[in-house]
C-alpha positions in Angstrom: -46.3 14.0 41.4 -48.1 16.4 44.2 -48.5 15.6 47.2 -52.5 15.2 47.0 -51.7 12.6 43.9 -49.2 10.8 45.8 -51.1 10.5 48.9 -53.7 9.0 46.4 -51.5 6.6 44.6 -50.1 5.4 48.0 -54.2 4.5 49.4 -54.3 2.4 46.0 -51.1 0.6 47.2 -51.4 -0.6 50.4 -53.3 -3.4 51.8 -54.1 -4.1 55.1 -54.5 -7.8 55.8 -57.2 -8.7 57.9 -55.4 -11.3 59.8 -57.5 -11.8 63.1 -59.9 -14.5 64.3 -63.4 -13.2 64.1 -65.2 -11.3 61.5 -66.4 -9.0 64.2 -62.7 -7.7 64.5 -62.4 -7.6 61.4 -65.4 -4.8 61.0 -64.1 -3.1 63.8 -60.8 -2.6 61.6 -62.6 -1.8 58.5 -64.6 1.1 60.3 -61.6 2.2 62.4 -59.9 2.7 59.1 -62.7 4.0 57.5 -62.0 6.1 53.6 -58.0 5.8 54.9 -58.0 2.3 53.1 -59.1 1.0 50.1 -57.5 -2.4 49.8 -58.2 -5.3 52.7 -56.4 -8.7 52.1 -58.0 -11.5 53.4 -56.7 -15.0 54.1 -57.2 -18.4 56.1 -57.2 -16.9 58.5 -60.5 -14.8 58.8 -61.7 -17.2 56.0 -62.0 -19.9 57.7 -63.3 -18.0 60.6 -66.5 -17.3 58.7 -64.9 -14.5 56.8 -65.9 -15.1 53.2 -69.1 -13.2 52.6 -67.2 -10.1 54.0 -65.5 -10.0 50.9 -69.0 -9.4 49.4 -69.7 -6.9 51.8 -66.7 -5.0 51.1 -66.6 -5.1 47.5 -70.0 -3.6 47.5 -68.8 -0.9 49.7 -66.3 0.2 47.2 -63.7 -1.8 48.7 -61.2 -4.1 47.1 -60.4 -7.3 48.5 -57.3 -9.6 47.7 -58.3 -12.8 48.7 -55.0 -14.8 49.8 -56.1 -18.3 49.7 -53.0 -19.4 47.9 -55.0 -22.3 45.5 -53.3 -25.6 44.8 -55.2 -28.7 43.5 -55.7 -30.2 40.5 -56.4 -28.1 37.2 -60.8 -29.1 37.8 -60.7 -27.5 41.6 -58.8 -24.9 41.2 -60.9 -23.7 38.0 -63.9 -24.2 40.5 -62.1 -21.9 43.5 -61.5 -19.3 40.9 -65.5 -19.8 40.2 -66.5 -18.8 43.4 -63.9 -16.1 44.2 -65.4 -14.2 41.2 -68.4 -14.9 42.4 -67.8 -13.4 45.9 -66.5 -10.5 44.2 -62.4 -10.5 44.8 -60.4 -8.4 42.7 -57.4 -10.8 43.3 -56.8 -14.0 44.4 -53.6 -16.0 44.9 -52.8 -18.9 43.4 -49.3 -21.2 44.4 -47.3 -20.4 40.7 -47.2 -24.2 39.5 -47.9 -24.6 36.2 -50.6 -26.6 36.2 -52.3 -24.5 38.8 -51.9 -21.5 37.0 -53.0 -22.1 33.5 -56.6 -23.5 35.1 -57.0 -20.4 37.0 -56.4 -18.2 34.0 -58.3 -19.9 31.9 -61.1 -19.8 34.6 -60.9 -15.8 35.0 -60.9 -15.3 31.6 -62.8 -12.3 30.5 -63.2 -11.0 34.1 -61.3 -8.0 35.8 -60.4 -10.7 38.2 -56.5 -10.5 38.6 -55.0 -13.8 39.3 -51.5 -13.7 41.5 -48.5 -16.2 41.0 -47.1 -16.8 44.8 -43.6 -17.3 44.2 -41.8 -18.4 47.5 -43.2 -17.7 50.7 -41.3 -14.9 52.8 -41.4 -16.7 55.9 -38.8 -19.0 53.6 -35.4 -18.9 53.2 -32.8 -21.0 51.3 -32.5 -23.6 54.2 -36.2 -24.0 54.0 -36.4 -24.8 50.3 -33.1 -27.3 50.8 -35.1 -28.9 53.9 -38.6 -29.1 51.4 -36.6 -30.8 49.2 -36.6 -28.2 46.3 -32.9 -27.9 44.2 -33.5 -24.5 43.5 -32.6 -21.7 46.1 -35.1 -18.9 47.1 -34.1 -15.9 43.9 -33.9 -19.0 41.4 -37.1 -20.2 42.3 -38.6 -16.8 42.7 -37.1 -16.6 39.2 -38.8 -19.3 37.4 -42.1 -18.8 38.5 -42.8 -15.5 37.5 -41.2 -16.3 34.3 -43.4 -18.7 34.3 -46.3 -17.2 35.9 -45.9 -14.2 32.9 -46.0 -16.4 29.8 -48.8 -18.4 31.4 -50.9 -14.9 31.7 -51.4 -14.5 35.2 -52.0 -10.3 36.3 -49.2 -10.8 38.7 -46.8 -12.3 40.8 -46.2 -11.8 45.0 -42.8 -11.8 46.2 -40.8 -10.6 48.4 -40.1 -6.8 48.3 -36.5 -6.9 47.8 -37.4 -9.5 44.9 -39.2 -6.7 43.2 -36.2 -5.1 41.0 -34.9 -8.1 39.0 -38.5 -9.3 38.9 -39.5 -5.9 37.4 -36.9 -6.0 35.0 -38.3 -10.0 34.2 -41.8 -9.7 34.3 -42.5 -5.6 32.9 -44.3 -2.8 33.8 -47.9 -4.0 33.3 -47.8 -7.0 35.7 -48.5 -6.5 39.7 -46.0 -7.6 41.9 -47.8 -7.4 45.8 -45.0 -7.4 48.6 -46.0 -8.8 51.9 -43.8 -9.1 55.1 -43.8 -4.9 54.9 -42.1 -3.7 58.5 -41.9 -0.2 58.9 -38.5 1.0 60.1 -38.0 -0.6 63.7 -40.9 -2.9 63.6 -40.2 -6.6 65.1 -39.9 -9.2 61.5 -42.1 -11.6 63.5 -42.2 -14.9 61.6 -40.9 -13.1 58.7 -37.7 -14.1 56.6 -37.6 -11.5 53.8 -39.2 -8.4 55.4 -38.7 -4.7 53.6 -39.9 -1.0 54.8 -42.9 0.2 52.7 -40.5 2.9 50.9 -37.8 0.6 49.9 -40.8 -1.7 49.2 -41.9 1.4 46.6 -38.6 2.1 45.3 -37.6 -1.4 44.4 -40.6 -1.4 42.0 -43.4 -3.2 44.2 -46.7 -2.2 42.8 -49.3 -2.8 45.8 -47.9 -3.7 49.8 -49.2 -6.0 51.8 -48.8 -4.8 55.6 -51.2 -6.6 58.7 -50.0 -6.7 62.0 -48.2 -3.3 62.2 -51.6 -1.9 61.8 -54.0 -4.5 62.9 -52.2 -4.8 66.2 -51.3 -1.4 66.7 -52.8 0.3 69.7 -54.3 2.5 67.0 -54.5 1.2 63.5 -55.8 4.6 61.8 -52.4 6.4 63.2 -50.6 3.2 61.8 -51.9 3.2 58.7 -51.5 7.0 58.1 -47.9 6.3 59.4 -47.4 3.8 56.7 -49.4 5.6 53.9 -47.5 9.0 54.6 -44.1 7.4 54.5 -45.8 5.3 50.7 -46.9 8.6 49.6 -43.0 10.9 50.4 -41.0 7.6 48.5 -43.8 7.8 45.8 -43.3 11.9 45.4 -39.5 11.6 45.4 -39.4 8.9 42.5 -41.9 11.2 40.2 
């Protein structure tokens, strides 16, 4: 792969969560970042801080947006939620990888470029946490059984932890997404973080897009960040073609 295609690949990998209070910061981000980014994640976060019709705004300015509102109800609402996150104009949306849950939202999406998301265990989890939800099933063996699950239901991907990403490759196949969030580049705090990976390791271990927020949204310059991040994506995504 050269170095111009790599570099390309890599801006189609990572997304930058908008995880700040106000939609004014968020702008500010978006137009600091400018044609570096492609992808923007956003969640509760800036959703519920009035964020929502920015997803409009971004998807019509050739943006993608992976909407991170995790849905959960019963079959009816979460058919509904995958409704209005087509309507808004998403290109993917999260959905907690319970059965029941997942099998509404596919057959809600159906026939759309909409791709729906499987969240398998939360990386601020570990094994402890599960034991103390009251869960019999240990982070990998949960991880596990949902995306086997979240692959025979349909869904367009799973999102996982990064080191996950091998033995879920192997699971799941090639054509299915698997996102990585808690990306950390080398030496950056883990803040809340459980299960945190570098973006290369994140790459090599078979990840298909990165999730990555406050190592650039916090950074005293979030352009350099990103470029940072995307430079080190782009020399891991060289090396393995």
């Amino acid at each position: 792969m050269s170095d111009a295609n790599a570099s390309d690949a890599a801006r189609d990998r990572l997304i930058v969560g908008l995880d700040v209070s106000t939609r004014a910061e968020a702008e500010m981000i978006v137009e600091t970042l400018g044609d570096a980014v492609s992808w923007y994640k956003i969640g509760y976060q800036l959703a519920y801080a009035g964020g929502l019709p920015l997803v409009t705004e971004l998807a019509n300015a050739g943006k993608r947006v992976f909407l991170d509102l995790k849905l959960l109800d019963i079959p009816n609402t979460v058919a509904k939620g995958v409704d209005s996150a087509l309507a808004l104009g998403a290109s993917m949306l999260t959905i907690h990888a319970y059965p029941h849950a997942m099998r509404a939202a596919v057959d809600a999406a159906k026939g759309s470029e909409l791709s729906l998301l499987g969240v398998t265990v939360l990386t601020s989890l570990d094994d402890a946490d599960l034991k103390a939800a009251g869960y019999a099933h240990g982070v990998s063996d949960l991880v596990r059984m949902r995306a086997e699950q979240a692959r025979d239901i349909g869904m367009g991907g799973i999102v996982s932890a990064a080191h996950e990403a091998a033995p879920m490759r192997a699971l799941i196949g090639s054509e299915m997404a698997i996102v990585a969030p808690g990306i950390r580049p080398a030496g950056a705090p883990a803040g809340d973080q459980k299960r945190v990976s570098t973006p290369a390791d994140a790459l090599g271990s078979g990840a298909s897009h990165l999730v990555v927020a406050r190592p650039i949204v916090a950074a005293g310059n979030p352009r350099q960040a990103a470029a940072a991040i995307l430079d080190e994506m782009a020399a891991a995504l060289a090396s393995r073609a």
